[in-house]
Jmol script that loads the backbone (N, CA, C; Angstrom):
load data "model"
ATOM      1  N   UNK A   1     146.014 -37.849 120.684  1.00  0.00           N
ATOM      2  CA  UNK A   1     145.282 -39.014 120.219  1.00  0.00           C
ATOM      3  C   UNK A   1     146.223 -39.858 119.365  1.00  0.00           C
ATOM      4  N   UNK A   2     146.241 -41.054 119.861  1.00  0.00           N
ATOM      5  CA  UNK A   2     147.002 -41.814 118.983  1.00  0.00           C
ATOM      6  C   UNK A   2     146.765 -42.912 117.980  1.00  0.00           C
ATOM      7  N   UNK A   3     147.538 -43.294 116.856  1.00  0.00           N
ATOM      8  CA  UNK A   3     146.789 -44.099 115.786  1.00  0.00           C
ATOM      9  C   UNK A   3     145.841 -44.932 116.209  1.00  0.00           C
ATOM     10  N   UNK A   4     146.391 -45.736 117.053  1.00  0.00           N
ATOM     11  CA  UNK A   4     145.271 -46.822 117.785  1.00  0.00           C
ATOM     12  C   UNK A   4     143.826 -46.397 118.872  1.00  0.00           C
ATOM     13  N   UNK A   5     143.742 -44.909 118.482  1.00  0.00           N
ATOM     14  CA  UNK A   5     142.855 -44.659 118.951  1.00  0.00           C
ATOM     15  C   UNK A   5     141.347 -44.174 118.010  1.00  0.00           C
ATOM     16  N   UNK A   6     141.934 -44.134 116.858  1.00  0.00           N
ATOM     17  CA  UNK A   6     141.404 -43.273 115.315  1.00  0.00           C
ATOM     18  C   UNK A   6     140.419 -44.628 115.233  1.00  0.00           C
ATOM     19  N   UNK A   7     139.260 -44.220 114.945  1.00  0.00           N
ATOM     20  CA  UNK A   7     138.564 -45.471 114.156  1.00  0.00           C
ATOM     21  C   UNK A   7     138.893 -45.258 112.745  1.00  0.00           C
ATOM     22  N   UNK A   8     138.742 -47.171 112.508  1.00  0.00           N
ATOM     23  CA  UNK A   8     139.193 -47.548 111.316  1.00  0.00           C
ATOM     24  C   UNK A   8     140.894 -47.482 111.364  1.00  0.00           C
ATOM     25  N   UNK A   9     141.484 -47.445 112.049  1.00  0.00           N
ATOM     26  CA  UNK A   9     142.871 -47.505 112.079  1.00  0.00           C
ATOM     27  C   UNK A   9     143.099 -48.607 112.572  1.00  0.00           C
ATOM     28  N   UNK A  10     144.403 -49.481 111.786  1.00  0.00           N
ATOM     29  CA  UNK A  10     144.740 -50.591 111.987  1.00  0.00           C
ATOM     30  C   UNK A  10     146.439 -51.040 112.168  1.00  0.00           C
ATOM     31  N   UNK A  11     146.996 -51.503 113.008  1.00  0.00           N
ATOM     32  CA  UNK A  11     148.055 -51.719 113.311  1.00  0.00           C
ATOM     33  C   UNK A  11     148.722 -52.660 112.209  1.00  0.00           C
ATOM     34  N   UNK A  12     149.875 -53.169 111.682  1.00  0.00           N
ATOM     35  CA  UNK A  12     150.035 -54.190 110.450  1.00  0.00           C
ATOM     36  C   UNK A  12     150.131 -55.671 111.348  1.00  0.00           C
ATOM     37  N   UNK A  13     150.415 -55.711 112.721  1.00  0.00           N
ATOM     38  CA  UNK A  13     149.966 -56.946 113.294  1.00  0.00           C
ATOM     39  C   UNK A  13     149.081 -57.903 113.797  1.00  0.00           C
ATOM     40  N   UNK A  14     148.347 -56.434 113.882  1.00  0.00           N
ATOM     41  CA  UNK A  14     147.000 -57.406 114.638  1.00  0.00           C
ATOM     42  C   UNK A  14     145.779 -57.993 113.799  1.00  0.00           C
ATOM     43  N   UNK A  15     145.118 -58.941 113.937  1.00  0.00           N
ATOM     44  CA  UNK A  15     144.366 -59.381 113.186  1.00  0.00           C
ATOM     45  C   UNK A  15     143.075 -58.723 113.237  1.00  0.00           C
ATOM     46  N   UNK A  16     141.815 -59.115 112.534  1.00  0.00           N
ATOM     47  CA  UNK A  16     140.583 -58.660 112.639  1.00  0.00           C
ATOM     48  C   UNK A  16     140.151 -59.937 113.442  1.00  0.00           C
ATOM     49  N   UNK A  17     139.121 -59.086 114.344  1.00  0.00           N
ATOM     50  CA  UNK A  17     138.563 -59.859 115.209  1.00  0.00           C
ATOM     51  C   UNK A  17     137.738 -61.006 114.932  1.00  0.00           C
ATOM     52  N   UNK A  18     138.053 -62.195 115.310  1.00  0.00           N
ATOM     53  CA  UNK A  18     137.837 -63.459 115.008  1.00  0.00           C
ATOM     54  C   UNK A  18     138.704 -64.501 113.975  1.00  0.00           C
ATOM     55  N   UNK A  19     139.564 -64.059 113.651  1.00  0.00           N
ATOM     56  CA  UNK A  19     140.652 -64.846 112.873  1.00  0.00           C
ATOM     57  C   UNK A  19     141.588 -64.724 113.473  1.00  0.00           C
ATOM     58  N   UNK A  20     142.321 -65.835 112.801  1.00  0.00           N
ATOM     59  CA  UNK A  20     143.743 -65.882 113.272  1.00  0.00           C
ATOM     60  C   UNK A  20     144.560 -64.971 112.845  1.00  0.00           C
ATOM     61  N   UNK A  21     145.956 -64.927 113.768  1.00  0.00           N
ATOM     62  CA  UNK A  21     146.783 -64.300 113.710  1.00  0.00           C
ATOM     63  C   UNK A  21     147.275 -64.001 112.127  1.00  0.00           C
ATOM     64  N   UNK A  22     147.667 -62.515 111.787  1.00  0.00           N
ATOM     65  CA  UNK A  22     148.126 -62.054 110.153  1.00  0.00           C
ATOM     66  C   UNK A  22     149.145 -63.050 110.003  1.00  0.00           C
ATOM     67  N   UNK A  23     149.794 -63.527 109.041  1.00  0.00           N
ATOM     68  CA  UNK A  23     151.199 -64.479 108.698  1.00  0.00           C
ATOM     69  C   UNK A  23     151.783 -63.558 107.990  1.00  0.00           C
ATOM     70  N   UNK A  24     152.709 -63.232 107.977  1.00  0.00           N
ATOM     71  CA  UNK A  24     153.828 -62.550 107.070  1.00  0.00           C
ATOM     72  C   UNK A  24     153.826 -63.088 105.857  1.00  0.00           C
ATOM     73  N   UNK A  25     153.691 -62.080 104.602  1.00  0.00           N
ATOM     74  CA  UNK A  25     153.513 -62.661 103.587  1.00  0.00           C
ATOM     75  C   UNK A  25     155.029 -62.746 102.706  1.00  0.00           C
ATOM     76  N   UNK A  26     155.732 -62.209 102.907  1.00  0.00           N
ATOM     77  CA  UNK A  26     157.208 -62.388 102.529  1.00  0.00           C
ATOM     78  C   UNK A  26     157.674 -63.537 103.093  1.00  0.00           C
ATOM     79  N   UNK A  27     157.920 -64.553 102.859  1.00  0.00           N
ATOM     80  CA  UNK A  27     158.515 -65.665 103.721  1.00  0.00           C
ATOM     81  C   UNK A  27     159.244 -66.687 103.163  1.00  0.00           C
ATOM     82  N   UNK A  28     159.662 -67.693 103.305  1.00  0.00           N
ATOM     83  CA  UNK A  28     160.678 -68.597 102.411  1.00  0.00           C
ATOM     84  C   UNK A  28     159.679 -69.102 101.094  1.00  0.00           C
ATOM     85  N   UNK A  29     158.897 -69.285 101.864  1.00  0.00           N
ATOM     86  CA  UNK A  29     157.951 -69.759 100.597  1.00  0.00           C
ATOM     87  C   UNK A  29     157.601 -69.086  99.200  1.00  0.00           C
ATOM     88  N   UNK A  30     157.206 -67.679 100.043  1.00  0.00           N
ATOM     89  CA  UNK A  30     157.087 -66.970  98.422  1.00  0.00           C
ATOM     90  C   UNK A  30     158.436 -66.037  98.160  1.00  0.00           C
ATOM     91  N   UNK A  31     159.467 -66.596  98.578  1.00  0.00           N
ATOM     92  CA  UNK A  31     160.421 -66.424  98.041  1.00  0.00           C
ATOM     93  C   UNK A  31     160.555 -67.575  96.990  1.00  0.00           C
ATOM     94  N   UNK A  32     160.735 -69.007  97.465  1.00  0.00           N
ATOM     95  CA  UNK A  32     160.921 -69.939  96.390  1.00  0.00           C
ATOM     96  C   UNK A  32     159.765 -70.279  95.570  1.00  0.00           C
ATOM     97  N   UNK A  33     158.616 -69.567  95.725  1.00  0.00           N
ATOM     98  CA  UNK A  33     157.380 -69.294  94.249  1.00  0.00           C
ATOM     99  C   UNK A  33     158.384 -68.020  93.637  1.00  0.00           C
ATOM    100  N   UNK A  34     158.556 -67.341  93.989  1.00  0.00           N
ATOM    101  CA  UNK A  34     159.178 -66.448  93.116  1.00  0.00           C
ATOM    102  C   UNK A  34     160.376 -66.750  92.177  1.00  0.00           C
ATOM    103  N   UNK A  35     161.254 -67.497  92.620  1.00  0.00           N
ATOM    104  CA  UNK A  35     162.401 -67.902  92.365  1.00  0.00           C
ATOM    105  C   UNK A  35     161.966 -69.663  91.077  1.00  0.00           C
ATOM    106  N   UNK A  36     161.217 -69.758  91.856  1.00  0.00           N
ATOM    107  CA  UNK A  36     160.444 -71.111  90.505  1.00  0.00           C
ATOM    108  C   UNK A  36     159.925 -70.307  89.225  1.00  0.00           C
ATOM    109  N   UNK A  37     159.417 -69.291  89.998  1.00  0.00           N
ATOM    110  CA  UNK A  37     158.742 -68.583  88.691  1.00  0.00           C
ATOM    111  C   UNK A  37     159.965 -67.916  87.512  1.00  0.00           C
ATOM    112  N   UNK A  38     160.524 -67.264  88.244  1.00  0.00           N
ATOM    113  CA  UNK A  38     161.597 -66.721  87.209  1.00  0.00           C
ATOM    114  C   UNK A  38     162.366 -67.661  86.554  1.00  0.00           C
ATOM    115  N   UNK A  39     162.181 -68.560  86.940  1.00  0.00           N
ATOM    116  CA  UNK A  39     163.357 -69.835  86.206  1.00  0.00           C
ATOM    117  C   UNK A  39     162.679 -70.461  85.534  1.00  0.00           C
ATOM    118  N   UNK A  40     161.389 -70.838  86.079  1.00  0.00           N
ATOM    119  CA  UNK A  40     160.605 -70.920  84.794  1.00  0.00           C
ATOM    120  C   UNK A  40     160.731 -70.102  83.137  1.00  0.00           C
ATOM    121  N   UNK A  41     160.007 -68.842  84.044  1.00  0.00           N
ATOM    122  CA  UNK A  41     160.300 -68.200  82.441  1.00  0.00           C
ATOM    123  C   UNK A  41     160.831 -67.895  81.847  1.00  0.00           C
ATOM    124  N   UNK A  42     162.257 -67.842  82.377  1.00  0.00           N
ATOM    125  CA  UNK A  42     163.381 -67.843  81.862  1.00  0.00           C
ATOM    126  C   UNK A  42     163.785 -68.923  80.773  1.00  0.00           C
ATOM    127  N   UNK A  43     163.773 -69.813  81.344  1.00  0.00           N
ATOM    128  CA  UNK A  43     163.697 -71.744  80.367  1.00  0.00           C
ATOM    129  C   UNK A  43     163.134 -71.438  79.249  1.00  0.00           C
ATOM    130  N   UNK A  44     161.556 -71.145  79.622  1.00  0.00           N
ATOM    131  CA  UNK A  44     160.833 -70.864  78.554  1.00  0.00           C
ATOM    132  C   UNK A  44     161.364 -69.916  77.160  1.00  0.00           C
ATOM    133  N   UNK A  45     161.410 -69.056  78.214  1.00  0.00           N
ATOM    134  CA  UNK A  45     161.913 -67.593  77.251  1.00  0.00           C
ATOM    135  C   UNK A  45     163.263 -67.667  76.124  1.00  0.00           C
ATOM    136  N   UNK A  46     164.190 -68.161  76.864  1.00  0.00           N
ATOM    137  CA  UNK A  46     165.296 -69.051  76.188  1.00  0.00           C
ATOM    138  C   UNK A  46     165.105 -69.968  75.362  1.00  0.00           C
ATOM    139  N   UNK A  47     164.250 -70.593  75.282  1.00  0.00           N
ATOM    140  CA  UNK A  47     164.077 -72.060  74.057  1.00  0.00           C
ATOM    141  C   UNK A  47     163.277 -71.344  72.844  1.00  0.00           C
ATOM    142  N   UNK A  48     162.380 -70.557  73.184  1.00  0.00           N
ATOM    143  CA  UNK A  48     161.579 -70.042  72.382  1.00  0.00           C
ATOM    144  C   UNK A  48     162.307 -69.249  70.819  1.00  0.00           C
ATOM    145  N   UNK A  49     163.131 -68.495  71.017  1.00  0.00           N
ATOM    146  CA  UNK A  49     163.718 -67.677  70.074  1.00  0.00           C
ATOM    147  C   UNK A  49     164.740 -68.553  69.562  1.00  0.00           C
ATOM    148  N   UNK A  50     165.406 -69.954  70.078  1.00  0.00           N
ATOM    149  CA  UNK A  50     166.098 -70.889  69.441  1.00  0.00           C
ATOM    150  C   UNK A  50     165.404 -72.091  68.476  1.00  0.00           C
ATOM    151  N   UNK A  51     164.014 -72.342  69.113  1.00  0.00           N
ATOM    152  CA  UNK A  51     163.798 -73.391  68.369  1.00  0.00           C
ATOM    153  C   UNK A  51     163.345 -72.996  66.927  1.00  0.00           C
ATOM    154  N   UNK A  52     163.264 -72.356  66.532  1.00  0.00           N
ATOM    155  CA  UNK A  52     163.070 -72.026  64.540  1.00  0.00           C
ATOM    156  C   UNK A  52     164.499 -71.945  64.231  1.00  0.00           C
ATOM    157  N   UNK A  53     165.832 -72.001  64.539  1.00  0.00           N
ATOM    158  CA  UNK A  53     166.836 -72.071  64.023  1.00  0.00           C
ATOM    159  C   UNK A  53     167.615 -73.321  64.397  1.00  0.00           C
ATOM    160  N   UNK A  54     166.882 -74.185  65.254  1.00  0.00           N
ATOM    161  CA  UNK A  54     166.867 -75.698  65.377  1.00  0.00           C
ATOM    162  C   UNK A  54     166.079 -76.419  64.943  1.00  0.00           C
ATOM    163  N   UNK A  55     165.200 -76.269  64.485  1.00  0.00           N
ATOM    164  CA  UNK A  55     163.832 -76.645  63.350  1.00  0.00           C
ATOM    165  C   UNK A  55     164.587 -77.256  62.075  1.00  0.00           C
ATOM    166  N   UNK A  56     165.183 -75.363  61.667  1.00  0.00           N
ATOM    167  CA  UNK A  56     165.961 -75.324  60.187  1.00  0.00           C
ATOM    168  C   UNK A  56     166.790 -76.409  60.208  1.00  0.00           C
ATOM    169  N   UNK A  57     167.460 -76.254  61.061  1.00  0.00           N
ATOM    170  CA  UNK A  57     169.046 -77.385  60.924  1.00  0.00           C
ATOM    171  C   UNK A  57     168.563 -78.744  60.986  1.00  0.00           C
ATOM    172  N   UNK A  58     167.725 -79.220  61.732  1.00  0.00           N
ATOM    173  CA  UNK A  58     167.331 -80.303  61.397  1.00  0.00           C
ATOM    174  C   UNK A  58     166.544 -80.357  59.657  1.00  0.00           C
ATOM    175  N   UNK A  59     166.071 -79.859  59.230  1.00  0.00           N
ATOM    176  CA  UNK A  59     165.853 -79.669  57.968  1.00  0.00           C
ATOM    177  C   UNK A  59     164.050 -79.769  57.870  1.00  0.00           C
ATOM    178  N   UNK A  60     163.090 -79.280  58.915  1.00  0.00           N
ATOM    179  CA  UNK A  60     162.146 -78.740  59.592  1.00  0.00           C
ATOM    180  C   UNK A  60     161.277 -77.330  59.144  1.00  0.00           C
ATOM    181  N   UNK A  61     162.050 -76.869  58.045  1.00  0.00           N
ATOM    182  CA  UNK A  61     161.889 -75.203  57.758  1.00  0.00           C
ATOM    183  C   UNK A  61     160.110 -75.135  57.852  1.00  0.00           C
ATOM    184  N   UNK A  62     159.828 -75.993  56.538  1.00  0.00           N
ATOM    185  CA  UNK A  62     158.465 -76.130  56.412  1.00  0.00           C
ATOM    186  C   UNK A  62     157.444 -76.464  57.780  1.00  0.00           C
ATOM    187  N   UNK A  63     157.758 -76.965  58.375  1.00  0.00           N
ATOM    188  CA  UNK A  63     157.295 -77.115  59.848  1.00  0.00           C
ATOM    189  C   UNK A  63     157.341 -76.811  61.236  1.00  0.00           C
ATOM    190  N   UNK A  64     157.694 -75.637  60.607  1.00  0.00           N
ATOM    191  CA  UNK A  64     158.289 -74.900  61.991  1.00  0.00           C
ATOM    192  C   UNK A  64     157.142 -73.663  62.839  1.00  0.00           C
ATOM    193  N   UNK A  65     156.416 -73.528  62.162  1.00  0.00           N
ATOM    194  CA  UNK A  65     155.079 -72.769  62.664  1.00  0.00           C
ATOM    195  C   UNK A  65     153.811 -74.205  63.331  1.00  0.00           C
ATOM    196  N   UNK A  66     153.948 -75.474  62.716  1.00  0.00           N
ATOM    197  CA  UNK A  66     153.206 -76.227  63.220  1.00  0.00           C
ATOM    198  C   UNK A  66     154.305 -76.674  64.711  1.00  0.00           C
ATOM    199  N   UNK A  67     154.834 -76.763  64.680  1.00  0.00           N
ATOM    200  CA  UNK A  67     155.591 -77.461  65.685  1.00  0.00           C
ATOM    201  C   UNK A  67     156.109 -76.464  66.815  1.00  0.00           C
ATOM    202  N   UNK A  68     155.937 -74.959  66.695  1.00  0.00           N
ATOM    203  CA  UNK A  68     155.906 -74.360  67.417  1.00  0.00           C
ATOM    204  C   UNK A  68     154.440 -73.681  68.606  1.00  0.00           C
ATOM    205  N   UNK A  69     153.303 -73.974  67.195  1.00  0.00           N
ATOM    206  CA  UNK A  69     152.489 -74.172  67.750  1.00  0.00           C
ATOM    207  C   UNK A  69     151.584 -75.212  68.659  1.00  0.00           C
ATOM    208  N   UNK A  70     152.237 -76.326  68.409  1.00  0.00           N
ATOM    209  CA  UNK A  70     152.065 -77.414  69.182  1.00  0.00           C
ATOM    210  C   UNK A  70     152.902 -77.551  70.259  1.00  0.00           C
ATOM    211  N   UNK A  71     154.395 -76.847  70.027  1.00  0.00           N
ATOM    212  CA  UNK A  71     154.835 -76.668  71.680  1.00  0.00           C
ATOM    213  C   UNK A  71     154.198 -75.687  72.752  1.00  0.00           C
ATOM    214  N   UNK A  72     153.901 -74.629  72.050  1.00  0.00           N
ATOM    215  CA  UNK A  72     152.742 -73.894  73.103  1.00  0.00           C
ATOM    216  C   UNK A  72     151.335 -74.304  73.472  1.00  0.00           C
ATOM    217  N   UNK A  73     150.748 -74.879  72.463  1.00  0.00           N
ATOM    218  CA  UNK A  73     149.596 -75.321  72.727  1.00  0.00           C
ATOM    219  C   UNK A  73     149.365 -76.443  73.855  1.00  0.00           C
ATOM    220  N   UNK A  74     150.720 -77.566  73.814  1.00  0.00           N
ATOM    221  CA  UNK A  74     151.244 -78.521  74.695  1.00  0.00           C
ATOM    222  C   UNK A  74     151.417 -78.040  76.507  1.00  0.00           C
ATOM    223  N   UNK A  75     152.290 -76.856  75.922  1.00  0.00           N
ATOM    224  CA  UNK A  75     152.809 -75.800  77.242  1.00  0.00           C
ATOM    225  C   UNK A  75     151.995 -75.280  78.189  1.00  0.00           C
ATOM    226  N   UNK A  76     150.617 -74.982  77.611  1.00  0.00           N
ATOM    227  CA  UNK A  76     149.284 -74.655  78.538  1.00  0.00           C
ATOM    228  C   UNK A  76     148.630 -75.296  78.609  1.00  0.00           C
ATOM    229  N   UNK A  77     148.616 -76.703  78.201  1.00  0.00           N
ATOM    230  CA  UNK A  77     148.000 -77.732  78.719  1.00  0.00           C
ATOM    231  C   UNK A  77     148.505 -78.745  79.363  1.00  0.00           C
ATOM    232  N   UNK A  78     149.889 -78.698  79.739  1.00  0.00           N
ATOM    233  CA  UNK A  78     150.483 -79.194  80.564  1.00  0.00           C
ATOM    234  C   UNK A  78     150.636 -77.939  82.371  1.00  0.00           C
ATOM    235  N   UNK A  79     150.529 -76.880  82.242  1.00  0.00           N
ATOM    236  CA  UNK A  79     150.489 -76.083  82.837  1.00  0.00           C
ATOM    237  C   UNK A  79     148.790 -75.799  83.566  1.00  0.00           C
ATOM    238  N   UNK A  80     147.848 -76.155  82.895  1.00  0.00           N
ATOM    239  CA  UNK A  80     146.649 -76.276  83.444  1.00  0.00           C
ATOM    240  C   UNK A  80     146.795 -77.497  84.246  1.00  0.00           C
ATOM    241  N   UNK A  81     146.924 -78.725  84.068  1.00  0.00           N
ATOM    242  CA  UNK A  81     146.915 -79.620  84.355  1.00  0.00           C
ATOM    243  C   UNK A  81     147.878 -79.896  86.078  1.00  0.00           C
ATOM    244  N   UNK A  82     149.020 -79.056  85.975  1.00  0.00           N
ATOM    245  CA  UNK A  82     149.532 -79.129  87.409  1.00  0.00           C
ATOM    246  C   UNK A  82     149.213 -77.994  87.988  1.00  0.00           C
ATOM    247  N   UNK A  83     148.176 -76.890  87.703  1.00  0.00           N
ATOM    248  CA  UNK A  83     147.255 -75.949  88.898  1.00  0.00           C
ATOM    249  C   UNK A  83     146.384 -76.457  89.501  1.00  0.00           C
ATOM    250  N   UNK A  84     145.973 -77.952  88.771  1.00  0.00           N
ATOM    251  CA  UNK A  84     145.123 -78.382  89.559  1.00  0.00           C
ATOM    252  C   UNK A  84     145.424 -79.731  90.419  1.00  0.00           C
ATOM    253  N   UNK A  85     146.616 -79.838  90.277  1.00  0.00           N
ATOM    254  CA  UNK A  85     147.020 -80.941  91.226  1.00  0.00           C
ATOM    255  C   UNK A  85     147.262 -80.493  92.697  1.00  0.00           C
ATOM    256  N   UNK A  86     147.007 -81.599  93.886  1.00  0.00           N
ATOM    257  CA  UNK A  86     146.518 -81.391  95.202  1.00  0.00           C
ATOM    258  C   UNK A  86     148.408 -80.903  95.588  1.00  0.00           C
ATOM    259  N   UNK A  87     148.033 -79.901  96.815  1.00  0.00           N
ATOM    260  CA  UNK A  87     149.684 -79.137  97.073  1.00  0.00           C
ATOM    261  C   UNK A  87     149.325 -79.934  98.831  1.00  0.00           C
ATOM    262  N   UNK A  88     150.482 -80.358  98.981  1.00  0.00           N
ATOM    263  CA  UNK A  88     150.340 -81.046 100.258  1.00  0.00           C
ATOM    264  C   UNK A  88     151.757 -80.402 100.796  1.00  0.00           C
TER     265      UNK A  88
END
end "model"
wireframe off; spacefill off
backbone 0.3
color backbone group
């Protein structure tokens, strides 16, 4: 008896009946979501632990918890704002 004979057994190509064909989910695309993503947070991740010692030097000390919190607060509301823009 072979796999394709077992109920409930499913091949990784074939679709369920009435849809279209499976698409490969590894593909250029979510390669370059992946590759946006890490560079993203990377950027991010990098500015973060510099800007309180670029705050200081500008002479900022006192304002450096408001202005950090307004870059994050900025950061997810600029980030909401393009999840919902149309992907064509």
């Amino acid at each position: 008896m072979g796999t394709e004979d077992r109920p409930g057994s499913s091949s990784a190509t074939s679709a369920l009946p009435g849809t279209a064909a499976a698409q490969p989910i590894y593909n250029l695309q979510f390669a370059l979501l992946c590759l946006s993503s890490l560079l993203f947070s990377a950027s991010y991740n990098m500015l973060i632990p510099e800007l309180p010692g670029y705050l200081s030097g500008l002479g900022g000390a006192e304002y450096k918890g408001l202005i950090i919190a307004l870059f994050t607060l900025t950061a997810g509301i600029s980030r909401r704002s393009v999840v919902n823009l149309p992907i064509h």
